[in-house]
GUMARDO-422798 format. One record per residue: residue in one letter; z, y, x of N, C-alpha, C in turn. Coordinates in steps of 0.1 Angstrom, whole numbers, padded with zeros to 4 digits, always signed. Example, Ala and Ser with C-alpha at 12.3 -4.5 7.8 and 13.67 -1.06 7.14 Angstrom:
a+0078-0057+0132+0078-0045+0123+0078-0033+0132;s+0071-0022+0128+0071-0011+0137+0079+0000+0129;
//
This chain:
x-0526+0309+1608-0512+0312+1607-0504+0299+1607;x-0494+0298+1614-0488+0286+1617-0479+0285+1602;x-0479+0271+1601-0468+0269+1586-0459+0259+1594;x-0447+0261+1582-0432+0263+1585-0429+0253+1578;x-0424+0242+1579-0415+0229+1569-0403+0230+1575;x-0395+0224+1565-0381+0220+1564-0379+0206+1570;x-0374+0198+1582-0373+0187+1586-0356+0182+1586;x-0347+0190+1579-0334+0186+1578-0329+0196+1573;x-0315+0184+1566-0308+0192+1560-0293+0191+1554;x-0287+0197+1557-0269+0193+1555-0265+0207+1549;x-0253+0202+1542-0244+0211+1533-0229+0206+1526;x-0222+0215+1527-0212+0212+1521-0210+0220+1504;x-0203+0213+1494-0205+0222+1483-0198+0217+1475;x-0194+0228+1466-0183+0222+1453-0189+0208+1444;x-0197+0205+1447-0204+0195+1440-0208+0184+1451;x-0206+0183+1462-0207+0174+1472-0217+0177+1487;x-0218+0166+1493-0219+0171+1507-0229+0162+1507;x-0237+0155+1499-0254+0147+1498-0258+0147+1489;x-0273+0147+1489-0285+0146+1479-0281+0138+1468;x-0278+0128+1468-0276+0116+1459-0261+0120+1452;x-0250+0126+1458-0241+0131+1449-0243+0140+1444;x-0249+0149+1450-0253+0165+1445-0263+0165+1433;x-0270+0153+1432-0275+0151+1421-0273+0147+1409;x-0262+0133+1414-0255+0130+1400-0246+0143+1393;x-0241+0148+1406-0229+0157+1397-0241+0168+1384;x-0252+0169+1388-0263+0180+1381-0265+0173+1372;x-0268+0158+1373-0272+0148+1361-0262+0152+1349;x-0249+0150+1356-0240+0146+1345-0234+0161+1340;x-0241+0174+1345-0236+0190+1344-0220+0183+1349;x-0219+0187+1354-0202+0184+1363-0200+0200+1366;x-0189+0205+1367-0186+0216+1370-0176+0217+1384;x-0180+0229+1393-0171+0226+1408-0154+0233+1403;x-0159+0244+1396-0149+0253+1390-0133+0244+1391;x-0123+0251+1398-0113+0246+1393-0105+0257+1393;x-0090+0253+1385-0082+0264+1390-0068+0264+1407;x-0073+0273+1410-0067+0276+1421-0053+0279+1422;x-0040+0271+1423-0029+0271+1423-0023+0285+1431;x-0026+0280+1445-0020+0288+1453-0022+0306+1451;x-0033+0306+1446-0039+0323+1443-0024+0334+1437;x-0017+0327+1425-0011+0330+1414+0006+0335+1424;x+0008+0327+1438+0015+0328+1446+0015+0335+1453;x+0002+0338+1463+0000+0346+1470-0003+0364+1465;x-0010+0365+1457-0010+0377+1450-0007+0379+1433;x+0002+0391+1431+0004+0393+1414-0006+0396+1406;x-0009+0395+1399-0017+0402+1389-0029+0396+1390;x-0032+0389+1396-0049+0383+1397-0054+0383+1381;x-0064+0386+1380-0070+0384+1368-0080+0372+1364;x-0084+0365+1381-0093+0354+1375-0083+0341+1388;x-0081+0334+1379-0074+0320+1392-0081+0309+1393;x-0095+0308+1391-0100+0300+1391-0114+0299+1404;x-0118+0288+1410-0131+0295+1416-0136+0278+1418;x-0148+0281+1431-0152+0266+1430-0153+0263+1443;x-0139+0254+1447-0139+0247+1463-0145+0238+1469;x-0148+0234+1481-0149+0223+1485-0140+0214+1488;x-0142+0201+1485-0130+0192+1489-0126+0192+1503;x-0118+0188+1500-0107+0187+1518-0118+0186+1527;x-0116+0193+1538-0122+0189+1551-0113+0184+1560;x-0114+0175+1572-0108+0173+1585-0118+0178+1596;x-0118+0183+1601-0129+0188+1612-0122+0188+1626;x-0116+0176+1625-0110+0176+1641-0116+0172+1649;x-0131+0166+1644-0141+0161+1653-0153+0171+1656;x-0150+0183+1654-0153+0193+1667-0143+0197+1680;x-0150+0190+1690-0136+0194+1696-0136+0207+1705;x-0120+0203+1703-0107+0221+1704-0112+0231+1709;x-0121+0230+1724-0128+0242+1730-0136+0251+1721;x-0143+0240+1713-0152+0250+1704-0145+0252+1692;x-0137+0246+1687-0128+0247+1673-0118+0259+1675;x-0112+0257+1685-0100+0268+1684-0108+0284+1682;x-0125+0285+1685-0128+0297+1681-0136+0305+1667;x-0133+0285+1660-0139+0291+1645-0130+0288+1633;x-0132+0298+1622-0124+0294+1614-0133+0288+1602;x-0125+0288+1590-0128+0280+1583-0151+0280+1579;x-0151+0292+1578-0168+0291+1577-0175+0288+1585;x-0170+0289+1601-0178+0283+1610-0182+0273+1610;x-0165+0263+1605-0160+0249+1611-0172+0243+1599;x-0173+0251+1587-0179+0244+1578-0198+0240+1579;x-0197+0255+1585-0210+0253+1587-0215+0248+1603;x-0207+0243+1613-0208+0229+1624-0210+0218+1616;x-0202+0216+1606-0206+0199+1600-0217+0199+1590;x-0220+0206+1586-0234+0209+1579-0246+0212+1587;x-0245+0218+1597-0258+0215+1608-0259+0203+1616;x-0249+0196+1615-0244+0186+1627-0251+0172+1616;x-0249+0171+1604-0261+0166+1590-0271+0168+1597;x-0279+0181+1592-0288+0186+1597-0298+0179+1614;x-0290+0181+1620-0295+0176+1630-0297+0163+1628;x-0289+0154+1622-0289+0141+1623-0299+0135+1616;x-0299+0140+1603-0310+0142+1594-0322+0139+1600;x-0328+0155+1608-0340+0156+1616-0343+0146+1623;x-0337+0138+1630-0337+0129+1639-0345+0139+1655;x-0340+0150+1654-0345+0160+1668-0337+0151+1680;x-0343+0155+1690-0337+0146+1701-0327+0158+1706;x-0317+0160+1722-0309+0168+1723-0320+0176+1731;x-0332+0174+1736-0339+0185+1745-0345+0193+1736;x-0348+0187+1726-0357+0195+1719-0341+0209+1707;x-0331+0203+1706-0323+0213+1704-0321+0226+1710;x-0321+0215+1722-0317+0230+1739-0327+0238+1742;x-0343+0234+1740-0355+0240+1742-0353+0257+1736;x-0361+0263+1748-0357+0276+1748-0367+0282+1735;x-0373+0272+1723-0381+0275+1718-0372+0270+1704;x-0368+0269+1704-0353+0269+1695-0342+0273+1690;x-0342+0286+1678-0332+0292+1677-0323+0292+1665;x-0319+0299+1661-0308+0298+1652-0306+0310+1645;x-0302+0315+1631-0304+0322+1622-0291+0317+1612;x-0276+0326+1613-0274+0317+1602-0264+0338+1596;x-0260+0334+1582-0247+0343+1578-0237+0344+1566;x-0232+0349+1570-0220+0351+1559-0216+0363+1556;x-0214+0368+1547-0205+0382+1538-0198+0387+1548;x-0183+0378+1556-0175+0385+1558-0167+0378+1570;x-0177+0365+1578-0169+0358+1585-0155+0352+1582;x-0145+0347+1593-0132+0345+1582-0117+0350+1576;x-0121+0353+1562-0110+0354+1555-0099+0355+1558;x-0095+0343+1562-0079+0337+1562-0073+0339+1573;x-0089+0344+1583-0082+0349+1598-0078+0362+1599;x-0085+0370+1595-0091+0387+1592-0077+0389+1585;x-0070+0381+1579-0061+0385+1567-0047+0383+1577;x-0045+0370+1586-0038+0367+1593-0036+0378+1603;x-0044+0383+1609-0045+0391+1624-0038+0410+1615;x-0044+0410+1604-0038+0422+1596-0023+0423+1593;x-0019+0414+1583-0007+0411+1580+0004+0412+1592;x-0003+0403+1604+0006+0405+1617+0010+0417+1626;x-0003+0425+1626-0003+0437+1630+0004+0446+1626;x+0002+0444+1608+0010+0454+1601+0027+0458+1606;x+0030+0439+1599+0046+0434+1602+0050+0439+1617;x+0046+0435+1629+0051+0435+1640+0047+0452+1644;x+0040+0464+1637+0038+0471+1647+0029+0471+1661;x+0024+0464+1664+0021+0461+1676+0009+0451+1682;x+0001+0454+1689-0008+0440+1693-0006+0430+1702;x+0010+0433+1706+0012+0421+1713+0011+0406+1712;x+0015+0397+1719+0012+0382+1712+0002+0380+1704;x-0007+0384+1701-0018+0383+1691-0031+0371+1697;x-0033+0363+1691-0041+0353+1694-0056+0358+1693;x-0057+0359+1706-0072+0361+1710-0085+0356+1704;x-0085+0346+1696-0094+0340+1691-0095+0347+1679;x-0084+0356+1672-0085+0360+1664-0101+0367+1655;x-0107+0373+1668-0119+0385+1666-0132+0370+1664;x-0125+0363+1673-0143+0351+1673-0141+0347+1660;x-0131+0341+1653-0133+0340+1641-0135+0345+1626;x-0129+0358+1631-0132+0367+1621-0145+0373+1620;x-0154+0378+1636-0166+0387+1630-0174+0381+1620;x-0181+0393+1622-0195+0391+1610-0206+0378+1611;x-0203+0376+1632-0217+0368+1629-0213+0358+1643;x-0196+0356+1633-0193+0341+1638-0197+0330+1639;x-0201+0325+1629-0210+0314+1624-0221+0310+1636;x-0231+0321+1638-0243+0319+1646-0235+0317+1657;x-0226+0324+1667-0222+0330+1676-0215+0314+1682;x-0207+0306+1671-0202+0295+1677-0211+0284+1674;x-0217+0283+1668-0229+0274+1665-0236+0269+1676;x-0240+0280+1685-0247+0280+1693-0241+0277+1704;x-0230+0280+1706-0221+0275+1718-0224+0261+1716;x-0214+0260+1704-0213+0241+1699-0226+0234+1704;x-0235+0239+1702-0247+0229+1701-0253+0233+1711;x-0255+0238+1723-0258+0246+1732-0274+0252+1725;x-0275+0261+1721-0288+0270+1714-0292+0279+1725;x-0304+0274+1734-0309+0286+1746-0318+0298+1733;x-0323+0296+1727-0333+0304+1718-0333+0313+1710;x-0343+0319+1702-0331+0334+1696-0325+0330+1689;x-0314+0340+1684-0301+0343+1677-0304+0353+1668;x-0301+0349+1654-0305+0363+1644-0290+0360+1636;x-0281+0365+1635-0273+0369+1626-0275+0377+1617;x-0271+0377+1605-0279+0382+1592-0260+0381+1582;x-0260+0394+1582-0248+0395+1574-0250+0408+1562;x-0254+0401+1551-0261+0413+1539-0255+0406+1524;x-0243+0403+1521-0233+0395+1516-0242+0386+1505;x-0247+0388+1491-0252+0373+1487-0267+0371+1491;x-0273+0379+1495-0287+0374+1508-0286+0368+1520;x-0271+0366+1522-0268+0362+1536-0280+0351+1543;x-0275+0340+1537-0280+0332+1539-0296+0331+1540;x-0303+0336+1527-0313+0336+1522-0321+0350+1533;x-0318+0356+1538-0323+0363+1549-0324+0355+1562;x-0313+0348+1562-0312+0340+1576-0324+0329+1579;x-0329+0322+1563-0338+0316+1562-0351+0318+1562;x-0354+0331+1561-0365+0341+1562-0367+0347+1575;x-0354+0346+1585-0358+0353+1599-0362+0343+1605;x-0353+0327+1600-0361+0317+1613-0377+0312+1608;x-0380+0316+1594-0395+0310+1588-0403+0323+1593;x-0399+0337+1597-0407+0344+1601-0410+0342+1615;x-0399+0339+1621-0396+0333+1639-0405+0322+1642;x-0408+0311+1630-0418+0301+1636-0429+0307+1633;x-0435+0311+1619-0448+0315+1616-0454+0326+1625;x-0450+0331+1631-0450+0341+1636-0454+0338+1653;x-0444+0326+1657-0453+0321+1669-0442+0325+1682;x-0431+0328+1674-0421+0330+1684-0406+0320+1683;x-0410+0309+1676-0396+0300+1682-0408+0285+1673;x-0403+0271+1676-0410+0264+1668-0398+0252+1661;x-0387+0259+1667-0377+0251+1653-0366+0259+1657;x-0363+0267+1641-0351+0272+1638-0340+0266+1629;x-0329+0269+1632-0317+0267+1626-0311+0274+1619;x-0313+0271+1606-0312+0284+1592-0299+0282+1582;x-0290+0294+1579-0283+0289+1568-0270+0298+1570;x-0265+0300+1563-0252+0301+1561-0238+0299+1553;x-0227+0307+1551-0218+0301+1543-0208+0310+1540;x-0194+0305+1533-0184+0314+1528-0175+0305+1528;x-0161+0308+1533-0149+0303+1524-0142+0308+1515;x-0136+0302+1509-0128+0304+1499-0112+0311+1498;x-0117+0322+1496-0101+0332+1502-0099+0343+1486;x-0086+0345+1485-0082+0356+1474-0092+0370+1481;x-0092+0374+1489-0100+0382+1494-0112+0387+1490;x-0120+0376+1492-0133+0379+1483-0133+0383+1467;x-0124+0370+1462-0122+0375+1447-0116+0386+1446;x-0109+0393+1456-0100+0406+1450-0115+0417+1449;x-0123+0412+1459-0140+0423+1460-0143+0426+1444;x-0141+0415+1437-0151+0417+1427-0142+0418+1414;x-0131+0417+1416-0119+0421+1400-0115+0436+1407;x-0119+0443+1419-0121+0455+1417-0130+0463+1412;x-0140+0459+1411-0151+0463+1406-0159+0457+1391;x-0150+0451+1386-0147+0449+1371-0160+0435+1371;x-0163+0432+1381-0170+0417+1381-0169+0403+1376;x-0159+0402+1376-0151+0390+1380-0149+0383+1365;x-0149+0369+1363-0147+0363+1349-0132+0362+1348;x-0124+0370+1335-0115+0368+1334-0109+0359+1323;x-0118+0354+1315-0112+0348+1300-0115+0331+1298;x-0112+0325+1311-0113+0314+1316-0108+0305+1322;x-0094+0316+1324-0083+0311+1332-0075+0291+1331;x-0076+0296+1320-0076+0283+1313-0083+0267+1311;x-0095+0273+1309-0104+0262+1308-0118+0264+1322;x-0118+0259+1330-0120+0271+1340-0137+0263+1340;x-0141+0252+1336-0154+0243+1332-0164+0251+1323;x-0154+0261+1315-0168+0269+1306-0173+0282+1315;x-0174+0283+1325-0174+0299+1333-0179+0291+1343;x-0187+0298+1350-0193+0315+1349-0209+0305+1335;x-0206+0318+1332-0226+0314+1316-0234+0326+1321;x-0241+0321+1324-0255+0331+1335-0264+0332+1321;x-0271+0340+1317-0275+0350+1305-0269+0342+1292;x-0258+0341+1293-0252+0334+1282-0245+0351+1272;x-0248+0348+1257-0239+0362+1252-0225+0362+1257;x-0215+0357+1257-0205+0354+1259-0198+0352+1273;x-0207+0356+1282-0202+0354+1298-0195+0368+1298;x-0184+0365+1311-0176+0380+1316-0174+0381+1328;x-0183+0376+1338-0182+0376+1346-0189+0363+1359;x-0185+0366+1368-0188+0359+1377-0172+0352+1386;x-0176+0340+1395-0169+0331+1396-0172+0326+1410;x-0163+0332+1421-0164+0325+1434-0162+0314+1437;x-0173+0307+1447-0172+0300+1450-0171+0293+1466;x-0171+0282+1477-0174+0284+1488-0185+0272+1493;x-0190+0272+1501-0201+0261+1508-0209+0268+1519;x-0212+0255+1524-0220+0259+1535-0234+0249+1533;x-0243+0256+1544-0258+0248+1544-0268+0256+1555;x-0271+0238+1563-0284+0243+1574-0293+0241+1569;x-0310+0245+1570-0319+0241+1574-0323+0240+1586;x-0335+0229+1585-0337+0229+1598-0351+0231+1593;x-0361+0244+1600-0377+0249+1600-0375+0244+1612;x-0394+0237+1610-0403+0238+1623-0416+0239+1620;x-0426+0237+1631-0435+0243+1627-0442+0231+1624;x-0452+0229+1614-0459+0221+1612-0465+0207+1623;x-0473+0217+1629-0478+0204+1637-0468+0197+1644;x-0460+0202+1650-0447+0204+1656-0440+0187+1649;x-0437+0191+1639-0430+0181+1630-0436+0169+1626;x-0450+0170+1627-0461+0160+1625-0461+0150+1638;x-0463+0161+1650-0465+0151+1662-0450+0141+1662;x-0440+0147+1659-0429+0137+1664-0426+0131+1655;x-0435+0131+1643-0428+0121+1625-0419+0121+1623;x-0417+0135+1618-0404+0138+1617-0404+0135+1598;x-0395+0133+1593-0396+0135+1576-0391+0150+1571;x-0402+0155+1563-0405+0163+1556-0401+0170+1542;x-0389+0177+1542-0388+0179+1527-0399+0184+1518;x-0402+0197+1523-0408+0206+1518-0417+0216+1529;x-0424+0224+1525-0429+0236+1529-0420+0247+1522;x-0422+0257+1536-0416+0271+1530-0428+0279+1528;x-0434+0280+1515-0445+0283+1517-0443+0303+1519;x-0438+0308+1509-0434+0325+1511-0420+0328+1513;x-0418+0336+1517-0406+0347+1517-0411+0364+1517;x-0399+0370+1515-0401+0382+1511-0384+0389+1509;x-0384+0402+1514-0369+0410+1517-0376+0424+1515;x-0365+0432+1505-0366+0443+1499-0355+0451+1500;x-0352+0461+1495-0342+0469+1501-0344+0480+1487;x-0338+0480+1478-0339+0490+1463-0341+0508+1469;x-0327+0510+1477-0331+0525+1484-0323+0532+1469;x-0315+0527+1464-0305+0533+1452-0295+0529+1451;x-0289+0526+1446-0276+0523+1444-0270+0511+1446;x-0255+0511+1453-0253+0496+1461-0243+0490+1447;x-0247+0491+1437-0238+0481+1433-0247+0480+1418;x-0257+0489+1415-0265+0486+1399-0275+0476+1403;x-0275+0466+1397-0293+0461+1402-0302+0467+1397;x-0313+0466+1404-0326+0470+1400-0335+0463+1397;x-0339+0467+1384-0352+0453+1376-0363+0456+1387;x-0367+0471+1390-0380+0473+1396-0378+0467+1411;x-0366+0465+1421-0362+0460+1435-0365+0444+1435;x-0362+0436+1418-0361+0424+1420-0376+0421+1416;x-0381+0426+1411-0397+0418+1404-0406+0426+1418;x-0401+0431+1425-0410+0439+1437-0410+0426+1449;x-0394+0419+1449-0397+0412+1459-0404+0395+1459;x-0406+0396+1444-0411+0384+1440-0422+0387+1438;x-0426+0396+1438-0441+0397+1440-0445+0398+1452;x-0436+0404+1464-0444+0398+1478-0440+0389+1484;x-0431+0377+1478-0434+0361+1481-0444+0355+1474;x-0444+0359+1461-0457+0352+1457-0469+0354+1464;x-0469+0370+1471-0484+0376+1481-0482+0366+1493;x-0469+0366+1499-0468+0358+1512-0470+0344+1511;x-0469+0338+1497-0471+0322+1497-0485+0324+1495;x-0493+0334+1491-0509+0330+1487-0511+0325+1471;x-0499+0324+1464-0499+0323+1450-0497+0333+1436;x-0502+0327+1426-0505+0330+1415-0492+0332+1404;x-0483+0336+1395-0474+0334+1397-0470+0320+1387;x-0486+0318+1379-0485+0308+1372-0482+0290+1380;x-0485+0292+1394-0482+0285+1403-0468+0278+1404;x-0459+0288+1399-0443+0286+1403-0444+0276+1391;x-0438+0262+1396-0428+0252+1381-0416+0256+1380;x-0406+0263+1386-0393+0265+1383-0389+0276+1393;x-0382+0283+1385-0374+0294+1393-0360+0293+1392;x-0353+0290+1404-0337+0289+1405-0333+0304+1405;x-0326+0309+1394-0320+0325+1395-0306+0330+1403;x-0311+0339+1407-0298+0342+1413-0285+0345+1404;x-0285+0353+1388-0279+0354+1381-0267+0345+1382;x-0256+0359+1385-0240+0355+1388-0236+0357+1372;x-0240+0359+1361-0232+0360+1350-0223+0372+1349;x-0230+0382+1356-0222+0393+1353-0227+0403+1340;x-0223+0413+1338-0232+0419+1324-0244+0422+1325;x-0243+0432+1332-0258+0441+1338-0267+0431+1345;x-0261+0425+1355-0271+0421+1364-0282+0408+1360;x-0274+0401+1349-0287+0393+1344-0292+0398+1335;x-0290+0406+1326-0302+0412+1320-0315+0416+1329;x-0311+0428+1344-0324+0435+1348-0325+0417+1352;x-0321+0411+1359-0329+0401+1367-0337+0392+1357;x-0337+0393+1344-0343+0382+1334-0356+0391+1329;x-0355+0408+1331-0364+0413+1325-0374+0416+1338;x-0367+0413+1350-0377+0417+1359-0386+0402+1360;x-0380+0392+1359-0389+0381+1357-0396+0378+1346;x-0389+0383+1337-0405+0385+1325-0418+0396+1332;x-0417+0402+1338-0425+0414+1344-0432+0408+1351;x-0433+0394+1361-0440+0386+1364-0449+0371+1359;x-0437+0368+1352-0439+0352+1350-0437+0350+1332;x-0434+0361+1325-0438+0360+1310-0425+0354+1307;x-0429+0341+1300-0416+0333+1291-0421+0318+1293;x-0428+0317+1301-0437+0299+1305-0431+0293+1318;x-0422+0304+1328-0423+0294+1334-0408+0286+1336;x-0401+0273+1336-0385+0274+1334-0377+0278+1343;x-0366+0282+1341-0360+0288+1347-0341+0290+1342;x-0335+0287+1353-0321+0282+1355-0312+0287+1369;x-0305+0292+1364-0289+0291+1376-0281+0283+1380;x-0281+0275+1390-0278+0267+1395-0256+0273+1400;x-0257+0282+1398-0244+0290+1392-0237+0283+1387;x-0242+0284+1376-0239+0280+1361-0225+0263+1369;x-0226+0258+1379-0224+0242+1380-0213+0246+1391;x-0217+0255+1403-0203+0262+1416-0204+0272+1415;x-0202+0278+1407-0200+0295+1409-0207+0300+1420;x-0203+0312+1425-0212+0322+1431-0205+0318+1452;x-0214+0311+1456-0212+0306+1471-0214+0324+1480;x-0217+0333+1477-0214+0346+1484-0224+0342+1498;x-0219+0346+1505-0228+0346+1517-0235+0328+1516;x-0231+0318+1514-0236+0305+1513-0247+0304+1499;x-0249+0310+1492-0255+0306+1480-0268+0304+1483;x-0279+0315+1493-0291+0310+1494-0294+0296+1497;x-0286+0293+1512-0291+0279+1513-0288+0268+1505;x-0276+0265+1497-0274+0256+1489-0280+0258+1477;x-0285+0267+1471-0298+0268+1462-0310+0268+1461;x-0314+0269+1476-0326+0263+1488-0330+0254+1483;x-0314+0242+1484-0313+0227+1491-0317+0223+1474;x-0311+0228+1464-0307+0224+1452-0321+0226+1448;x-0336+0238+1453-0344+0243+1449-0357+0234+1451;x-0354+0223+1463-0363+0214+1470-0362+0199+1466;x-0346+0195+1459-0342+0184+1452-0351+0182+1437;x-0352+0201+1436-0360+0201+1424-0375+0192+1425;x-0381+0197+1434-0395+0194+1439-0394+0178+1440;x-0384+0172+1449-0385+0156+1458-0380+0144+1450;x-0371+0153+1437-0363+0144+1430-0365+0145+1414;x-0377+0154+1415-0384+0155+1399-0372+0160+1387;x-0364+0166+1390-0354+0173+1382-0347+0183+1382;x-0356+0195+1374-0350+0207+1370-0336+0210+1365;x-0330+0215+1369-0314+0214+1362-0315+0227+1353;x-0306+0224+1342-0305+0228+1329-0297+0239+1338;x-0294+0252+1326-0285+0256+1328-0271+0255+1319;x-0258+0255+1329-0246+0250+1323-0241+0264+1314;x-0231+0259+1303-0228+0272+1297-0236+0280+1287;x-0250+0276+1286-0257+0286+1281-0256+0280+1265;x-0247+0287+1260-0247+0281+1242-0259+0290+1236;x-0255+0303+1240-0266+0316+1230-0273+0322+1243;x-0282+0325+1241-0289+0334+1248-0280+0349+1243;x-0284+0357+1255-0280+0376+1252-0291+0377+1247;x-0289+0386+1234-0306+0391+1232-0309+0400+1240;x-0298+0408+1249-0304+0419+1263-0313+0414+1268;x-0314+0400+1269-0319+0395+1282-0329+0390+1276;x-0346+0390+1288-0360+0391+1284-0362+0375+1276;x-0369+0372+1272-0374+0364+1264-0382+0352+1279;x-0374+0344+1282-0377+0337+1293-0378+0316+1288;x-0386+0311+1296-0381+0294+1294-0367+0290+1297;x-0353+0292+1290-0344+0291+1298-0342+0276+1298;x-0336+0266+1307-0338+0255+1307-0321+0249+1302;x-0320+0239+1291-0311+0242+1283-0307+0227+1287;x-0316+0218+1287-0317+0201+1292-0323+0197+1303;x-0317+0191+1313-0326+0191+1322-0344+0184+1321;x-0352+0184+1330-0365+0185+1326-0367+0175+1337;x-0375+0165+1332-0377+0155+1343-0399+0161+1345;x-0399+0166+1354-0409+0171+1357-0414+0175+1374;x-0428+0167+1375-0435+0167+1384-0437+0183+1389;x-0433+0189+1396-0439+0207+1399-0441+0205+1416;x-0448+0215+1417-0455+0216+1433-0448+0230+1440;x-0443+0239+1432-0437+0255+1434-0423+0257+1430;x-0416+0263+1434-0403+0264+1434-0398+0281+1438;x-0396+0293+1436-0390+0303+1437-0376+0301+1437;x-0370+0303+1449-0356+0307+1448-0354+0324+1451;x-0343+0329+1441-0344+0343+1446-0323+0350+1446;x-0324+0359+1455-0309+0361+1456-0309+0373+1458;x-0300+0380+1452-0297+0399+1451-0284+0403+1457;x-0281+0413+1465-0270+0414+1469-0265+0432+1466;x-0257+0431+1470-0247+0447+1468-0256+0456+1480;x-0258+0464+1478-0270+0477+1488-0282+0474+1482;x-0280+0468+1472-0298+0470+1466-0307+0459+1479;x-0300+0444+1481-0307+0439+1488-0317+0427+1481;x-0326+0422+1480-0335+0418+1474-0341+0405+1483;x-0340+0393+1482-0348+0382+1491-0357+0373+1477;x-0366+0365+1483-0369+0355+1474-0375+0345+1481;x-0377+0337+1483-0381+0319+1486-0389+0312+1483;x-0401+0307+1487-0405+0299+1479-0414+0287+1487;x-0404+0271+1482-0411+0258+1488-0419+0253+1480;x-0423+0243+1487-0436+0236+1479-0434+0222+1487;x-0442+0211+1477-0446+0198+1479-0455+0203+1493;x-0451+0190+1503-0463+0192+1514-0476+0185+1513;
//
């Protein structure tokens, strides 16, 4: 069976756009969280005004032909593969190679476009005058769609839009695409921006952290007693898989191995989690990595800090891994990246491995006693580990999990 490494990698994120910043900000628990001025203007009654942005972008250096057809998530995630690439040190034939594809997604494509092209239609009655570019920036599976243009991508195309697995599925189609013996370097990842939109998703549905407004640094507390919620956020992030020998013959530098993945589907209800959906799909990454689960040094959780959902997710990981092995939400520091969170938790999951530091989790004063009797990691841990689980849950009972390793 062919194996899969990571040979690059870019991202943008409430906490920074490199390794060496993305670090310190974790050294020093920094929080992305801010409060969001404009929210309180655009709509009444919001309940949460805070979330976690990226700093300013200029992205005039994609030029117009390809820009005028992406909006904010695209543009984000161009300059985060365009890292990526640079990172790799890939040459331009080996990009264009029909053995070459791309995998990236998002929740909802863009926001601010989808909201623009509505508003207008409403107001004016009519589809006249309506800017054509409107639909390329708004679909589902924008992202991949202009990516590919941009960078000319002959190879397959997997769009993956399953809102917080986005990503983390996209990264599983291009590791199944290489191991598999049908592409030998994919382009993985996805992203979110940051729109009242998304937040209005989740303060309908009583999600959302409200008692934070204020101090917006203590929120989101992922199995914390005192969390109320969850806390959007936005970023973007590529990988770049290839296939082992592949990466060897051209000395390429090596983050990591992807050594399993694994995607589940509950088949119940789209909005309760399921302890039995999430400890099912972590047990067929562990089968697909070939490991033990005592193998894993650190598990990055998906846990948004909402009520329900970290409890089942703390007791379905007791159901594998006991109370030994550590384990933290990387949450806890940018709130919840939505369609972006797998790969920036990936990226954050492999810094673990390369840069010998587990991050604590932020927020966590008390444990819930709902929640299973686990190592929660309270200080960061300066430790040597070879295993890494990343795992992400989404709305439809969708179920992913991840897992790299030292090569």
């Amino acid at each position: 069976m062919r194996r899969v490494v990571v040979t690059g990698i870019g991202f943008l994120s409430p906490l920074g756009d490199n390794i060496a910043t993305l670090k310190e900000n974790i050294i020093q628990k920094k929080s992305g969280v801010k409060i969001i001025e404009s929210w309180s203007q655009e709509m009444e009654d919001m309940v949460t005004l805070i979330a976690a942005p990226v700093a300013e972008q200029n992205f005039n250096d994609i030029p117009r032909k390809y820009r005028r057809s992406m909006g904010r998530v695209a543009q984000m995630t161009a300059r985060s593969m365009q890292t990526a690439i640079d990172d790799s040190g890939l040459e331009q034939s080996e990009i264009q190679n029909i053995r070459t594809g791309i995998s990236f997604g998002s929740t909802m494509g863009a926001n601010e476009t989808l909201m623009e092209w509505i508003t207008s239609v409403y107001t004016n009655k009519n589809f006249k005058r309506q800017n054509s570019m409107i639909f390329l920036k708004a679909m589902s599976h924008t992202i991949g769609a202009n990516l590919a243009a941009l960078f000319g991508i002959k190879g397959r195309s997997i769009p993956t839009c399953s809102a917080c697995t986005s990503s983390s599925q996209a990264i599983g189609a291009g590791y199944e695409s290489v191991k598999y013996g049908m592409s030998d370097i994919m382009f993985v990842g996805g992203a979110e921006g940051l729109h009242y939109l998304s937040e209005g998703v989740f303060e309908v549905i009583g999600a959302s952290s409200a008692g934070y407004n204020d101090k917006p640094q203590f929120t989101p507390r992922p199995f914390d007693k005192n969390r109320d919620g969850l806390i959007i956020g936005e970023g973007a992030g590529t990988l770049v898989l290839e296939e082992y020998e592949h990466a060897k013959k051209r000395g390429a530098k090596i983050y990591a191995e992807l050594k399993g993945y694994a995607t589940t589907c509950d088949g119940n209800h789209l909005t309760t989690p399921s302890r039995e959906g999430m400890s099912s799909v972590m047990r067929l990454s562990l089968a697909d990595a070939n490991l033990t689960p005592d193998r894993i040094g650190y598990i990055n959780a998906h846990a948004t800090a909402t009520l329900k959902g970290d409890i089942e997710e703390s007791h379905a990981t007791h159901s594998i891994f006991g109370n030994k092995t550590p384990i933290s939400s990387t949450k806890s520091y940018m709130g919840h990246l939505l369609g972006g969170c797998g790969v920036v938790e990936s990226i954050i999951s492999m810094m673990a491995l390369n840069e010998k530091l587990i991050p604590a989790n932020r927020n966590l004063d008390e444990v819930d006693e709902a929640c299973a009797n686990l190592d929660y990691i309270l200080e960061h841990r300066d430790e040597n580990i070879k295993f890494v689980m990343n795992n992400n849950f989404a709305f439809g009972g969708i179920n992913t999990s991840l897992i790299f390793s030292k090569i």
